[in-house]
C-alpha positions as CSV (number, residue, x, y, z in Angstrom):
1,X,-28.4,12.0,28.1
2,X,-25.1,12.9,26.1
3,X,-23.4,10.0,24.8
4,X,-20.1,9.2,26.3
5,X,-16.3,8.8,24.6
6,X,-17.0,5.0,25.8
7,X,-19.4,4.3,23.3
8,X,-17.4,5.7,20.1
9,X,-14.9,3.0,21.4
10,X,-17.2,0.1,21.6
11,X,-16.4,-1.2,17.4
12,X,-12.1,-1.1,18.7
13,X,-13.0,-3.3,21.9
14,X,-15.5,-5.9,20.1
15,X,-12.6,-6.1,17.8
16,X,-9.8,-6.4,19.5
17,X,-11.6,-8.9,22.2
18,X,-13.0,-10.9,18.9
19,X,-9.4,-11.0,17.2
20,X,-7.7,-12.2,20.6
21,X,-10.0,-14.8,20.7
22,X,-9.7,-16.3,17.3
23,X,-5.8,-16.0,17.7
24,X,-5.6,-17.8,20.6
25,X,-8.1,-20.6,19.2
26,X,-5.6,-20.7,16.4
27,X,-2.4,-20.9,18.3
28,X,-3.9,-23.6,20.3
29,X,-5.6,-26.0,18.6
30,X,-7.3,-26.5,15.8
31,X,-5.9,-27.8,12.4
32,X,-3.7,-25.0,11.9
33,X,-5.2,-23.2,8.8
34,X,-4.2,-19.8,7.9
35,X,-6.9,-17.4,9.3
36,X,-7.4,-14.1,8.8
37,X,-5.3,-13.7,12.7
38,X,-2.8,-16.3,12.0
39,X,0.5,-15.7,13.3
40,X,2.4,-14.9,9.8
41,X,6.0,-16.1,8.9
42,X,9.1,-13.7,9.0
43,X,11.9,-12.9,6.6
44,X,14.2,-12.7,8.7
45,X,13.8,-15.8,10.4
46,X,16.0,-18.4,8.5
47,X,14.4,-20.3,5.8
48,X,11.3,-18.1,5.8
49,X,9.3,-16.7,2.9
50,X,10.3,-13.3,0.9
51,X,10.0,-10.1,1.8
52,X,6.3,-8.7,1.3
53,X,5.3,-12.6,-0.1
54,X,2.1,-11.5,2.0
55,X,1.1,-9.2,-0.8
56,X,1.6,-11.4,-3.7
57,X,0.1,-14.5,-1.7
58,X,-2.5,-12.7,0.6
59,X,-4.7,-14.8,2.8
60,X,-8.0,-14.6,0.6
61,X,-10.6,-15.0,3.4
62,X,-10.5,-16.1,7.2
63,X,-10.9,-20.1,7.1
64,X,-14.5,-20.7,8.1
65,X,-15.5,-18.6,5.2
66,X,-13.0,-19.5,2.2
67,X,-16.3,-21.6,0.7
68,X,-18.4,-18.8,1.4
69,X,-19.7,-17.4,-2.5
70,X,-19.5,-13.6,-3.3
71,X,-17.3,-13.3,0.0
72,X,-15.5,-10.2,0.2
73,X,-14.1,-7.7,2.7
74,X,-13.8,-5.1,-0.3
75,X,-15.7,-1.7,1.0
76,X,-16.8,1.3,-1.7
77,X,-18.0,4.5,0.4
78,X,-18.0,8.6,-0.5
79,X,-14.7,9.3,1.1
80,X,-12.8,5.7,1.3
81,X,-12.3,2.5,-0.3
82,X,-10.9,-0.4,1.2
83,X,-10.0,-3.2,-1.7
84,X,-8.6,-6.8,-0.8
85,X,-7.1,-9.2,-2.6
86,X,-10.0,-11.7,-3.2
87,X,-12.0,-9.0,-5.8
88,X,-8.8,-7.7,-7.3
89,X,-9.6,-8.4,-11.1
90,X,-6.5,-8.3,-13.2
91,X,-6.8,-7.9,-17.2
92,X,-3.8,-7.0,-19.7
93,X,-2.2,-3.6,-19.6
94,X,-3.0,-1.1,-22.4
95,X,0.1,-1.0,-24.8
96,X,2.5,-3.2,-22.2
97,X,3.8,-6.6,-23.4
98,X,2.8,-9.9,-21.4
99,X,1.2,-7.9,-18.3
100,X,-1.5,-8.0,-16.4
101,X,-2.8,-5.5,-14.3
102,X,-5.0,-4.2,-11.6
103,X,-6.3,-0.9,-10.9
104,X,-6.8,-0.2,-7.3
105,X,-7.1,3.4,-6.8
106,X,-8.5,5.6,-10.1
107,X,-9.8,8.7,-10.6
108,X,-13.2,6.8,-11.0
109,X,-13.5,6.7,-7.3
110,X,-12.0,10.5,-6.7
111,X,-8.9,10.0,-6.7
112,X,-6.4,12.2,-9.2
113,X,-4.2,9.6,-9.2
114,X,-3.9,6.3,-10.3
115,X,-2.5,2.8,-8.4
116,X,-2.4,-0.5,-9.4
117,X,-0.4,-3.8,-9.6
118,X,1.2,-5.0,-12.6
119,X,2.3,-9.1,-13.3
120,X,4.4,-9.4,-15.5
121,X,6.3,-12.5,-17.0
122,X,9.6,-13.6,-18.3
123,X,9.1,-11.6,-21.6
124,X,7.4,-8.6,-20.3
125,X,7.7,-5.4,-21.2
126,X,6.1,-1.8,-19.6
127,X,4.7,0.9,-21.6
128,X,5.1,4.8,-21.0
129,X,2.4,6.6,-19.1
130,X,0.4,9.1,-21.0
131,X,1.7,12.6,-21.6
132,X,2.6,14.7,-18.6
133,X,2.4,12.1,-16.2
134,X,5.0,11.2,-13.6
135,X,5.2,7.4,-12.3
136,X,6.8,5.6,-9.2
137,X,7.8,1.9,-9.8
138,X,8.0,0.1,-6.2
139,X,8.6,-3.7,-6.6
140,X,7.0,-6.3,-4.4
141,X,8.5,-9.4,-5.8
142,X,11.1,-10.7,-8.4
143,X,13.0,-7.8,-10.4
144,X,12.9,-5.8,-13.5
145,X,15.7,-3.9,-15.6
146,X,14.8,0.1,-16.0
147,X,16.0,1.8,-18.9
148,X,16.3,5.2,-19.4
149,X,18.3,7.0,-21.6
150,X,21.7,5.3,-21.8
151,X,21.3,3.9,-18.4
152,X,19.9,0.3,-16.9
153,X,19.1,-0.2,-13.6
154,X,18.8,-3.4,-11.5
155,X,15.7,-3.2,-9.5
156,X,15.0,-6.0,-7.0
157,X,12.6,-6.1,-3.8
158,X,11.7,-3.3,-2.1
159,X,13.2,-0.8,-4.5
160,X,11.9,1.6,-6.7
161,X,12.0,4.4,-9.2
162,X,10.6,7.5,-9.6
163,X,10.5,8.5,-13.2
164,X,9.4,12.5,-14.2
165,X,6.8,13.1,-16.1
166,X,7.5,12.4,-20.0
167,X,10.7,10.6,-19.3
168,X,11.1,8.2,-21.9
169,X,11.9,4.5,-20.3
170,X,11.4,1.3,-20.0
171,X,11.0,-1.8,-17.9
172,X,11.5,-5.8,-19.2
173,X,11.0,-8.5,-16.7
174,X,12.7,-11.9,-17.4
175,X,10.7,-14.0,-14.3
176,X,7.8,-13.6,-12.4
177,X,7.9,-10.1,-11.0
178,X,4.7,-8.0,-9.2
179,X,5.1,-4.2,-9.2
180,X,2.7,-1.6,-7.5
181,X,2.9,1.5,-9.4
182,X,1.6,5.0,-8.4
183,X,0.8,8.1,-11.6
184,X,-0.3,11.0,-11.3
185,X,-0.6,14.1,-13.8
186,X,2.3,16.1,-12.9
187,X,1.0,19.8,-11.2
188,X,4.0,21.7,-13.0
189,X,5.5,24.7,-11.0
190,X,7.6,27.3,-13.4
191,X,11.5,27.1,-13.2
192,X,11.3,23.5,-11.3
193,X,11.7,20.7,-11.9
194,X,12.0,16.7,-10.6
195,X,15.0,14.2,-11.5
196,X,14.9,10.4,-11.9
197,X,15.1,8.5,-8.5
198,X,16.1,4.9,-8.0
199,X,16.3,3.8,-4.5
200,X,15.2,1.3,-2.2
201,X,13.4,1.4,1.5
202,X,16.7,0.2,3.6
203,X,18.7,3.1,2.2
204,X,16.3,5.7,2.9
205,X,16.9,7.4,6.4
206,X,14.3,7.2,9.5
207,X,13.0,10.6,10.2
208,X,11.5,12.3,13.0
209,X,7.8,11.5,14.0
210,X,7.1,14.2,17.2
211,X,4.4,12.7,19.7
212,X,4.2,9.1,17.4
213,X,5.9,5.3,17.9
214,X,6.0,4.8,14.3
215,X,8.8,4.5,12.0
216,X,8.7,6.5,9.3
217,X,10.6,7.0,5.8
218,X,10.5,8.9,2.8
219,X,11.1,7.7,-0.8
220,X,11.3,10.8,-2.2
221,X,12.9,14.5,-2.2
222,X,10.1,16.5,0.4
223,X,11.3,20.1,-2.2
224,X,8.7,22.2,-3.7
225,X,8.9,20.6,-7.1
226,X,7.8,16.8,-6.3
227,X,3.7,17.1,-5.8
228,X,3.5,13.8,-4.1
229,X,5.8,11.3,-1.7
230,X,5.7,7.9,-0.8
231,X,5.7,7.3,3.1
232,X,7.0,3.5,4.0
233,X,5.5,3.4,7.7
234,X,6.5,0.5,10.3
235,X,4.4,-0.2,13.4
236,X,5.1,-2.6,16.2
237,X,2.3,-5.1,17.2
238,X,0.3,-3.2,19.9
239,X,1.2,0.4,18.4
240,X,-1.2,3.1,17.1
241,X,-1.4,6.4,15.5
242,X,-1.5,8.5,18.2
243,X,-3.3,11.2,16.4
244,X,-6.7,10.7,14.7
245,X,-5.6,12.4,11.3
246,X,-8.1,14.6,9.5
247,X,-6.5,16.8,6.6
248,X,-6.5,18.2,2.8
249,X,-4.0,15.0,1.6
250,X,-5.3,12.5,-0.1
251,X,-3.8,8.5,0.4
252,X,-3.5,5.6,-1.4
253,X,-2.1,2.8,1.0
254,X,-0.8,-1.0,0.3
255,X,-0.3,-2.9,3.5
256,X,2.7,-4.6,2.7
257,X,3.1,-6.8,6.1
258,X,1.6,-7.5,9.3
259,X,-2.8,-6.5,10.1
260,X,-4.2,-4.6,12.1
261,X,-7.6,-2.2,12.6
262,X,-8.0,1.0,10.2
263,X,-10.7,3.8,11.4
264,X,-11.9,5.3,8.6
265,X,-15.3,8.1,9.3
266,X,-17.1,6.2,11.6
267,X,-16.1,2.6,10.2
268,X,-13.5,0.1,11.3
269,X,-12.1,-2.0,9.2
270,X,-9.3,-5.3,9.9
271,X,-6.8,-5.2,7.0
272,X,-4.2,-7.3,6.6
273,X,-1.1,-7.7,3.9
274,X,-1.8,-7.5,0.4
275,X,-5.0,-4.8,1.1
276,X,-5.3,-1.5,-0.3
277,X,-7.2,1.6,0.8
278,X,-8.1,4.9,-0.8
279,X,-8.8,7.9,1.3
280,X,-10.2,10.9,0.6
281,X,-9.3,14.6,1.8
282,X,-10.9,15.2,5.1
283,X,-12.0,11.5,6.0
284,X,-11.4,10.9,9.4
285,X,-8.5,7.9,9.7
286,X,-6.5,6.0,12.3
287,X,-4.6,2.9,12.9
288,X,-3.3,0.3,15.4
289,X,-0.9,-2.7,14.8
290,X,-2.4,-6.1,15.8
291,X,-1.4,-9.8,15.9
292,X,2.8,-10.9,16.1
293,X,4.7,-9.4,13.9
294,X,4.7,-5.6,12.4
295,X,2.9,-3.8,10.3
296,X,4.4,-2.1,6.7
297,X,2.3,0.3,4.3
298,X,3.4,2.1,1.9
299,X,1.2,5.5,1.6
300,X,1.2,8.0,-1.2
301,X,0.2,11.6,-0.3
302,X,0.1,14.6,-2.5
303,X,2.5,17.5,-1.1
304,X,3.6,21.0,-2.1
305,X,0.3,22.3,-4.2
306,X,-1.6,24.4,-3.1
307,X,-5.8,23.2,-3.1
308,X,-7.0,25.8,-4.6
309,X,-4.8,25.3,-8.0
């Protein structure tokens, strides 16, 4: 006998009926510990915590297995990584001042770009990125002052600043600020070129997503000369990609709020705020929104090259 369409579905059910049930165990009684499907607070609600404070205080494990030693829901495979707060190992920054840092996504794993979190301190100060290479700065808590050139900018909370490749800058922190940054070596094209960019996610326009619920918006200019973007994607609890996404692109992802379940090749994974996920070119992928308030990532993808240069 051929296998049936059921079957492929049987990891999203066991999931979803597994999830509901801790949930409601959670809401109802219990002694109210934050679980992996605990219902998470909102900033908009008055008096609740900051934007993205998920990501900088993540829920390390579900409750019955905080105690657990050498638990983790980090995942290494060929064409995907899935890496979660509770094995992120932070160290100091080469060349920056009073920073520590995490590497989530390298060209160690496949990748040919880099992503990782930086901590810095009252005191702390950023170093350049090697020669040729563009950053983007997005900020996940506190604030940092960009220099470049002759100008400073402010950047708070869900801004950011995309800086070209060789730009001369610098960012100083004077309180406890986290940072995920994205680099890459910039694929040059002749007689273009890309401009600084500071922004931030409210200011950026919703664009069109044909036959999809999600919300979508770009951080940066979708021209020829920018070889990568940053998506910032927003789904409602109970939404889904409607489209099982197989392609040339390769992502690097950092929930920001909400969980849900990510299909990745045959696996399924539940990922919450604060996770990170690298995936290769051609892995299959998918995701759905779960538990009671929505989802955030921010996704890179590299754009505008052609794959055989």
């Amino acid at each position: 006998m051929t296998s049936t369409p059921t079957r492929h579905l049987l990891p999203l059910v066991l999931f979803v009926l597994v999830a509901s049930l801790r949930c409601g165990a959670e809401a109802g009684y219990g002694d109210g510990g934050e679980g992996f499907c605990s219902a998470e607070p909102s900033s908009e609600c008055s008096g609740g915590p900051p934007l993205y404070w998920k990501v900088t205080h993540p829920t390390l494990a579900p409750a019955h297995l905080q105690d657990l030693p050498g638990f983790t829901r980090s995942v290494f495979e060929r064409d995907h990584a899935l890496i979660t707060p509770e094995s992120h190992v932070f160290s100091p920054l080469p060349d920056w001042i009073n920073t520590l840092g995490a590497y989530l996504i390298s060209p160690a794993i496949g990748a040919h770009f880099t992503m990782y979190l930086a901590n810095m301190q009252d005191g702390s100060k950023s170093a350049l990125p090697p020669k040729d290479v563009e950053r983007l700065v997005f900020v996940l808590q506190g604030s940092v002052s960009l220099s470049v050139g002759t100008g400073t900018h402010s950047l708070l909370v869900d801004s950011y600043a995309y800086l070209p490749a060789n730009t001369k800058h610098s960012m100083i922190s004077d309180e406890s600020t986290t940072v995920v940054i994205f680099e890459r070596r910039y694929s040059a094209i002749e007689d273009s070129h890309t401009d600084l960019i500071v922004g931030s996610t409210d200011k950026q326009p919703l664009l069109e997503t044909p036959g999809e619920v999600f919300q979508l918006r770009k951080l940066l200019p979708t021209s020829l000369p920018y070889d990568f973007n940053i998506h910032i994607m927003d789904f409602q609890p109970g939404e889904y990609l409607n489209v099982k996404e197989v392609h040339y692109n390769q992502h690097g992802l950092l929930l920001l709020e909400g969980q849900g379940i990510y299909r990745l090749g045959d696996s399924w994974y539940p990922v919450q705020a604060g996770d990170s996920i690298w995936m290769a070119p051609f892995v299959p992928q998918w995701y759905a929104a779960l538990g009671k308030t929505r989802t955030r990532y921010l996704l890179y993808k590299d754009v505008n090259r052609n794959p055989l240069i």
